[in-house]
MARLO-891411 format. One line per 4 residues: their letters; for each residue z, y, x of C-alpha. Coordinates in steps of 0.1 Angstrom, whole numbers. Layout:
a) Z,Y,X | ...
***
This chain:
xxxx) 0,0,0 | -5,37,12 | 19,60,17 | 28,101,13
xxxx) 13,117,-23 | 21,152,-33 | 28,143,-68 | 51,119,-81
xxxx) 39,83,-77 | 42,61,-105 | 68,32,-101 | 76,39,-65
xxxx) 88,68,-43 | 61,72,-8 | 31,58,-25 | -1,79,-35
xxxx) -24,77,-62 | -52,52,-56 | -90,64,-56 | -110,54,-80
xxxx) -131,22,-71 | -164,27,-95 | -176,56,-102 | -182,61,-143
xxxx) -152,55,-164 | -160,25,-190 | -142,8,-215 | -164,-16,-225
xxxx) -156,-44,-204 | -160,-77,-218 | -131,-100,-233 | -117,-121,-212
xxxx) -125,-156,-218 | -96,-175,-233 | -90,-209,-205 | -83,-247,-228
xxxx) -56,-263,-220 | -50,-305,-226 | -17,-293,-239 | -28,-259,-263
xxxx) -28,-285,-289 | -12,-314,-306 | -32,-349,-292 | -49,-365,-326
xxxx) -46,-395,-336 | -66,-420,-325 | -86,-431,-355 | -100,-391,-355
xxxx) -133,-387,-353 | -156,-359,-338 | -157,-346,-373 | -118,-344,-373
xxxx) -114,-327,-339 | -145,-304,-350 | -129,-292,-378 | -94,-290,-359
xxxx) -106,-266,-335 | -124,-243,-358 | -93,-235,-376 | -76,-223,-347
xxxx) -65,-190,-351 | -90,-163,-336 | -79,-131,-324 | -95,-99,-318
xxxx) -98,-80,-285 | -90,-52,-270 | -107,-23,-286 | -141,-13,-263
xxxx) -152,21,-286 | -186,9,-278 | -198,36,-308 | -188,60,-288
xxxx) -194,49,-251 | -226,44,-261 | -238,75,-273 | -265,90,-255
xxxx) -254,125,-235 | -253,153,-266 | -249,131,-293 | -212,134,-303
xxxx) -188,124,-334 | -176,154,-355 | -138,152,-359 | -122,179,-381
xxxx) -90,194,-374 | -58,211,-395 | -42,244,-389 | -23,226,-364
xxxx) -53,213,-348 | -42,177,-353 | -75,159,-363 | -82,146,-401
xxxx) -108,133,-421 | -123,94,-420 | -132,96,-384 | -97,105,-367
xxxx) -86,66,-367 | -120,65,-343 | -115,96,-323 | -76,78,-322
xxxx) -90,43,-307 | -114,61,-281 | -84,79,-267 | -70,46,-263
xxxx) -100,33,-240 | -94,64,-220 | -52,60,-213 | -62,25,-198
xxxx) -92,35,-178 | -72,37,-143 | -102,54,-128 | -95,84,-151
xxxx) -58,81,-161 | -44,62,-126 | -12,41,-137 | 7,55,-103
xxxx) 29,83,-117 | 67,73,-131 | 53,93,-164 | 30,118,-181
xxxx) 47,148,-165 | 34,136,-130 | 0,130,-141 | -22,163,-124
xxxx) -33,187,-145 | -67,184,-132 | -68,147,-141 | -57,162,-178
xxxx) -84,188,-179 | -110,156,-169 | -98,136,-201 | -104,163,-220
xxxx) -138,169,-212 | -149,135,-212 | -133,132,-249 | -153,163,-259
xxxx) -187,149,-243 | -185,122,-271 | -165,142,-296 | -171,179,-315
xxxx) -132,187,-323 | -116,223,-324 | -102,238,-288 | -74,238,-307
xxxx) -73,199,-310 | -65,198,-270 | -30,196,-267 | -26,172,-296
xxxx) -56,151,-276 | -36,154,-247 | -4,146,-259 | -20,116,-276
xxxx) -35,105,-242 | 1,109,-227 | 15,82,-257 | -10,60,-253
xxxx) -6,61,-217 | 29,50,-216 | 23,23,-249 | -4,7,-222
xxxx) 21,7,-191 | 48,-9,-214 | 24,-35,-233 | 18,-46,-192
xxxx) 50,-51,-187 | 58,-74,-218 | 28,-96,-211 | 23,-99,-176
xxxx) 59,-89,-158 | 84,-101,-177 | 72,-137,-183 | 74,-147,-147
xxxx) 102,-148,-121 | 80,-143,-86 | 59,-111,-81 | 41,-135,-68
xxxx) 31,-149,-100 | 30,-111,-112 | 6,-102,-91 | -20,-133,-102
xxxx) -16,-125,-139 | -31,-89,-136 | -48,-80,-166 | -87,-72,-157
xxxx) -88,-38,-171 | -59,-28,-143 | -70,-20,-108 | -54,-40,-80
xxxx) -37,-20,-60 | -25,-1,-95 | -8,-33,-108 | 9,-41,-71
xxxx) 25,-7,-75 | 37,-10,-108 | 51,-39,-100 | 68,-28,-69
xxxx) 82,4,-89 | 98,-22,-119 | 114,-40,-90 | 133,-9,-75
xxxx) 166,3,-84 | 150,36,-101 | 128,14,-122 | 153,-5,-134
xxxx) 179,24,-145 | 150,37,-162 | 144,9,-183 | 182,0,-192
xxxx) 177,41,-202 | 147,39,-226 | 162,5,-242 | 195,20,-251
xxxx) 176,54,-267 | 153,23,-280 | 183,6,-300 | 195,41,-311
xxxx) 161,45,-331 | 175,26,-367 | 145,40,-391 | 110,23,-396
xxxx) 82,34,-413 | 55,23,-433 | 25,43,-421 | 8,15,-398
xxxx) -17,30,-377 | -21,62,-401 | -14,93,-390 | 13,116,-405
xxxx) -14,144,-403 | -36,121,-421 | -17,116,-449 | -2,147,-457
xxxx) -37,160,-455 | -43,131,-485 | -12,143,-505 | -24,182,-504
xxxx) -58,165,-510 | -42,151,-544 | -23,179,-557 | -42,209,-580
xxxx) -21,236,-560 | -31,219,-528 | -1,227,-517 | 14,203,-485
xxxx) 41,177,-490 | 74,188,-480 | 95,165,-454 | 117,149,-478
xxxx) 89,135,-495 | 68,125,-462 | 102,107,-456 | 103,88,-485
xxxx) 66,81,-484 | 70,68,-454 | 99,50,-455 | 91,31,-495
xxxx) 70,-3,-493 | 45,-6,-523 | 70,-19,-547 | 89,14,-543
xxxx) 122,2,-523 | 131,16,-492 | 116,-3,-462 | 153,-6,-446
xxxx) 192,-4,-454 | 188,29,-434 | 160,46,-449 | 175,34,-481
xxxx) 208,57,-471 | 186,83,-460 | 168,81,-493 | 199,83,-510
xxxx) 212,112,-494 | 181,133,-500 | 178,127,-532 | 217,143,-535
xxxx) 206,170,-519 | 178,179,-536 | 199,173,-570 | 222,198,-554
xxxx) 197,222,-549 | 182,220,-580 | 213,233,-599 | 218,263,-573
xxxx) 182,275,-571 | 149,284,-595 | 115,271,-593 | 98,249,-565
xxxx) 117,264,-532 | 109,233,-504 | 145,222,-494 | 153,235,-455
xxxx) 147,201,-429 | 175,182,-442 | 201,162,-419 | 190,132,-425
xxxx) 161,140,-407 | 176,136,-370 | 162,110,-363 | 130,114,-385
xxxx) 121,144,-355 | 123,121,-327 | 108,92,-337 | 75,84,-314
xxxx) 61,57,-333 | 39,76,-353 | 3,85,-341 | 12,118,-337
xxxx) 28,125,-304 | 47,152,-324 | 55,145,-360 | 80,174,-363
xxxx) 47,194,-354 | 36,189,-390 | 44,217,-407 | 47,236,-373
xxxx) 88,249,-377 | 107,231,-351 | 150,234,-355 | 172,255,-336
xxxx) 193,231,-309 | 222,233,-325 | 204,221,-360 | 189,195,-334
xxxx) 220,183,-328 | 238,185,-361 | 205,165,-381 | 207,139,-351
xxxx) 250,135,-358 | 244,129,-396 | 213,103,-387 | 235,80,-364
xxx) 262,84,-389 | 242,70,-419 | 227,43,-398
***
């Protein structure tokens, strides 16, 4: 491995950021072929014929790969996608899920976003300003879209660095063994210093870190891969006034399966308490006033499991600290 970077390295102190190996960024590279195994299966009996063991196999389970945004890759130089925005700049409309999956291909392209820096923050802001160019050359979105792009990159970025850890880290006990299962989209000498940063003492305190602030998160949702821009753009969408959802009922959209019960004992108390409140206000004020954020929202404003790297960026009015603090008491206090 080299040695001395100006910027922070990813997963271990000393060592720079790796130059790029091929020259055009691509995600389309190919699914990796699945390897048989005499013991992926049950045997069969032996009165089976080929018939039986032909039918066998094709019911085994198929799953997808990893998304390519071939659509897009494609696309011959000027012919871009046309991605609307909000007043927010967070994009809407049928083709954000697509603009959504191409950033994807981008956060695990290490020639363009390197895996080498311990997070986001580190990542140069030159490197940034190259993402974002190479997202408009296949996409028409706002200027104003950038930071949301950005700060979707950043999310994805990290999601991709963790899902390598679950899959091809944790299972085995050598980095030995580490190093042979490196998935092909991850450069070489990328994946030997990820592994080498997971193995030292700073990796590890921040992973007991980001587990505990993990187990603190008690809420789930029910948006899948739907953004929260997306739908409150559907629920103005649906009302005559046009008017936008407030955040009570974004939290109980979010948090009620089909049937109408809450997805979880602690959304349910959440639920619960917001519907006091809003009974509470009804009696003191006239008309349609939007309740303030209420407390129960603590930890509604931190959650990062949305699409958007920022739900509390919504409706754009962020809380003061100490509102910060006194919505995120109440929310552990439910839960």
């Amino acid at each position: 491995m080299t040695s001395g970077p100006s910027q922070q390295p990813q997963d271990q102190s000393g060592l720079s950021q790796p130059q790029p190996q091929q020259a055009p960024p691509s995600c389309s590279q190919p699914n990796q072929p699945q390897q048989s195994s005499s013991q992926s299966h049950p045997s069969l009996p032996e009165s089976s014929t080929d018939t039986d063991t032909a039918d066998f196999v094709s019911t085994r389970r198929k799953t997808r790969g990893p998304t390519r945004c071939l659509s897009l890759w494609g696309r011959q130089e000027g012919e871009r996608i046309s991605v609307p925005t909000n007043k927010l700049g967070q994009p809407i409309g049928r083709l954000a899920p697509k603009l959504s999956n191409f950033l994807g291909t981008i956060a695990r392209n290490g020639h363009v976003a390197p895996l080498t820096y311990v997070d986001w923050r580190g990542m140069p802001d030159a490197s940034k300003e190259k993402m974002w160019q190479l997202v408009l050359s296949k996409v028409d979105i706002s200027p104003s879209g950038r930071t949301w792009v950005l700060q979707s990159l950043g999310k994805k970025w990290k999601d991709w660095k963790s899902q390598l850890k679950a899959k091809h880290y944790y299972p085995h006990q050598t980095d030995e063994e580490r190093l042979a299962d490196r998935d092909e989209r991850v450069l070489p000498d990328q994946w030997a210093i990820l592994i080498a940063f997971w193995n030292s003492e700073e990796g590890q305190e921040r992973t007991a870190t980001n587990r505990a602030n993990r187990a603190q998160q008690k809420l789930r949702h029910t948006l899948g891969t739907k953004s929260l821009a997306r739908l409150c753009e559907e629920e103005r969408a649906k009302r005559p006034n046009g008017e936008e959802p407030t955040w009570e009922e974004l939290f109980i959209l979010t948090h009620t399966r089909k049937d109408g019960q809450p997805v979880d004992e602690a959304s349910a108390a959440a639920i619960s308490q917001l519907c006091k409140q809003t009974a509470q206000q009804s009696k003191t004020t006239q008309g349609s006033t939007p309740l303030d954020d209420s407390q129960v929202m603590g930890e509604y404003m931190t959650m990062h499991t949305f699409e958007d790297p920022s739900p509390s960026n919504i409706r754009g009015r962020k809380p003061s600290r100490a509102e910060a603090l006194r919505m995120a008491t109440e929310a552990k206090r439910l839960a």
